[in-house]
VOTORKE-712644 format. One record per residue (C-alpha): z, x, y. Coordinates in steps of 0.5 Angstrom, whole numbers, plus 2048, in hexadecimal, padded with zeros to 3 digits. Each point is the difference from the previous one (the first is absolute). Example, Ala and Ser with C-alpha at 12.3 -4.5 7.8 and 13.67 -1.06 7.14 Angstrom:
% residues 2
8108197F77FE802807
//
This chain:
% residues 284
8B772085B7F98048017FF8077FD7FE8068047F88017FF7FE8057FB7FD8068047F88007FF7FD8067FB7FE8068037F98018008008067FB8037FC7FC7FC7FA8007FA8057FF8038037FB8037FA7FB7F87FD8027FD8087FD8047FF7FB7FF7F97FE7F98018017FF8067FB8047FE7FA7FC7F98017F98047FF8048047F98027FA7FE7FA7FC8017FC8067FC8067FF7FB7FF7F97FE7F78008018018067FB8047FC7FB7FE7F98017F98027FE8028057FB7FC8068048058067FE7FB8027FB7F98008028038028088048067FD7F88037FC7FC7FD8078058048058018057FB7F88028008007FE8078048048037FE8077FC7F97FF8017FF8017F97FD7FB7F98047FF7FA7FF8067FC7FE8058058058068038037FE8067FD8068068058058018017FE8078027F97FF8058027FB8038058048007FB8068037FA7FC8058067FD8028038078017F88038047FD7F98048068018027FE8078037FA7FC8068037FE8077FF8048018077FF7F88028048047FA8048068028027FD8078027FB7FD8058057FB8038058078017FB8038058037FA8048077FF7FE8018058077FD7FB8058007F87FB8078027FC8007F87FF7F98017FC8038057FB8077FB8007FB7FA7FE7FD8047FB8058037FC8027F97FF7F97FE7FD8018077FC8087FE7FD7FF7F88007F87FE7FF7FF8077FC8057FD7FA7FE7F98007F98027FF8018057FA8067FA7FE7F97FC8007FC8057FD8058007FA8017FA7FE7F97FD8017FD8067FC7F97FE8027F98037FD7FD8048057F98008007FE8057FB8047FD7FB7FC7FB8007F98018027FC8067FD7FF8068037F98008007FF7FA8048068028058018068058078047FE8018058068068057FE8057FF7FA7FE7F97FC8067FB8018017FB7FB8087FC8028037FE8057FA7FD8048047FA8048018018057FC8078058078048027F98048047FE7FA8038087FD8028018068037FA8018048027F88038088028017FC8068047FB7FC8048067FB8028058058027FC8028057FD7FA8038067FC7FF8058048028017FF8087FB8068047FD7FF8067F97FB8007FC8068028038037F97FF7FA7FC7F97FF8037FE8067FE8038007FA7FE7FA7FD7F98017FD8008067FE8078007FD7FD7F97FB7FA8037FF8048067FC8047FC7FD7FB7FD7FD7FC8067FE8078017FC8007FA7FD7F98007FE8008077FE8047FF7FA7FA7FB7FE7FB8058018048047FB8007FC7FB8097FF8008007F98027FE7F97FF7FE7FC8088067FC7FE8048068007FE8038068017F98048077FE7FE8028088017FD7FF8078047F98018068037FE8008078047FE7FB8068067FC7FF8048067FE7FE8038068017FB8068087FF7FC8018078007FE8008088067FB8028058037FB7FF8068028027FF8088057FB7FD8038067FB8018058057FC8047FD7FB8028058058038048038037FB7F78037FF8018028078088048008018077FF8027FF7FA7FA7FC7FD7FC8048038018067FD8017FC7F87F97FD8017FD8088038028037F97FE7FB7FD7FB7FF8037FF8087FE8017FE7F87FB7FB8007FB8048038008057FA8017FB7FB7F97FD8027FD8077FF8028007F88007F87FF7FD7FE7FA7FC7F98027FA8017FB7FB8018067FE8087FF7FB7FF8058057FE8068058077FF7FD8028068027FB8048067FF7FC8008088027FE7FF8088057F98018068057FD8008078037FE7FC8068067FC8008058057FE7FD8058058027F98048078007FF8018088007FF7FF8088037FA8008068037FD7FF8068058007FC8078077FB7FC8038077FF7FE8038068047F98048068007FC8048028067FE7FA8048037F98017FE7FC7FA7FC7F9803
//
């Protein structure tokens, strides 16, 4: 007895998967030619140099320090969560998957974080040889929580099922502000190039899992609901004022931080306004 032909991928899913694959393959690939030929070191001081335009020993320019401060910033699931709930109206499967990546990604990175207890780079190196931006960061190195939520971000929009004119354009620049996230935190000097590319290989996987389960889970129409939408507006509206007060080490980012937060609370009052002022219409 023959059985009935399985249905072939669909398009975006083969493009997808083979994303997918294809990025994790180079973050893996980079992984093992780091560790392989025990490059972790001199790459964190080569990169860390390069990337601030700066010898060892000198000051790093104001300008490169405020820029790698601000993109470092931009790293954090809070600045994240903030940016995807400028879409959460018109893509509420975005804000689904990535408050999946936020719930199960996040609390494996710090699991991992925790019981590896790694040296971070100025623990190690001396300070005279490294550029530190920001506070000095000496535990809990393995792997970059910046660099894992960059990737989550990267795959949530590029995997997610959007039309191919959103995808394209998307695509390149979206890696590329993953990457600067990712590479920010060496710039910084708290992390080592392991670190940032194990952290990136998990927030890509994590990413691409969150997509599925969140249309699986329901909860991309729960996103899309009445009732979640207002839950995301006003929570929306609490992070957007805790990221004017948060601590994250980097002085020379509180005006973005300031910009990011009034601009995103702002946000969700006129949101909040255009849901209240529907409240008699039929829910969709």
């Amino acid at each position: 007895m023959s059985s009935a032909p399985q249905p072939a991928p669909s398009p975006f899913v083969s493009a997808s998967t083979a994303l997918l694959l294809a990025v994790l393959a180079c973050l893996l690939g980079a992984l093992a030619w780091v560790e392989s030929h025990n490059l972790n070191q001199p790459l964190m001081l080569g990169l860390n140099h390069l990337l601030n335009a700066q010898a060892p020993g000198q000051p790093v320019a104001p300008l490169a320090s405020a820029w790698w401060s601000g993109i470092t910033v931009m790293g954090l699931g809070l600045s994240m969560f903030l940016v995807f709930g400028i879409w959460a109206e018109r893509q509420p499967g975005w804000m689904a998957a990535y408050l999946l990546c936020l719930l199960i990604g996040g609390l494996l990175v710090h699991l991992v974080k925790h019981a590896i207890d790694a040296p971070r780079p100025p623990a190690v190196l001396s300070l005279s040889e490294l550029h530190v931006i920001g506070s000095v960061l000496r535990t809990r190195s393995m792997p970059s929580g910046h660099s894992a939520s960059a990737f989550a971000f990267a795959a949530v929009m590029l995997l997610s099922p959007n039309p191919w004119s959103l995808r394209r354009l998307l695509l390149v620049p979206v890696l590329v502000a993953a990457t600067l996230i990712a590479l920010s935190r060496i710039a910084v000097g708290a992390h080592w190039p392991l670190d940032v590319l194990v952290g990136s290989a998990l927030g890509w996987v994590f990413g691409g899992m969150s997509v599925a389960l969140a249309a699986t889970s329901g909860l991309t129409r729960w996103c899309a609901s009445r009732p979640g939408r207002w839950v995301l507006t006003l929570t929306w509206f609490g992070a957007g004022l805790a990221m004017c007060t948060q601590q994250t080490g980097y002085p020379q980012a509180v005006p973005l931080q300031w910009a990011l937060g009034l601009a995103c609370a702002a946000g969700a009052l006129w949101r909040a306004h255009r849901l209240w002022a529907q409240r008699g219409a039929p829910a969709a």
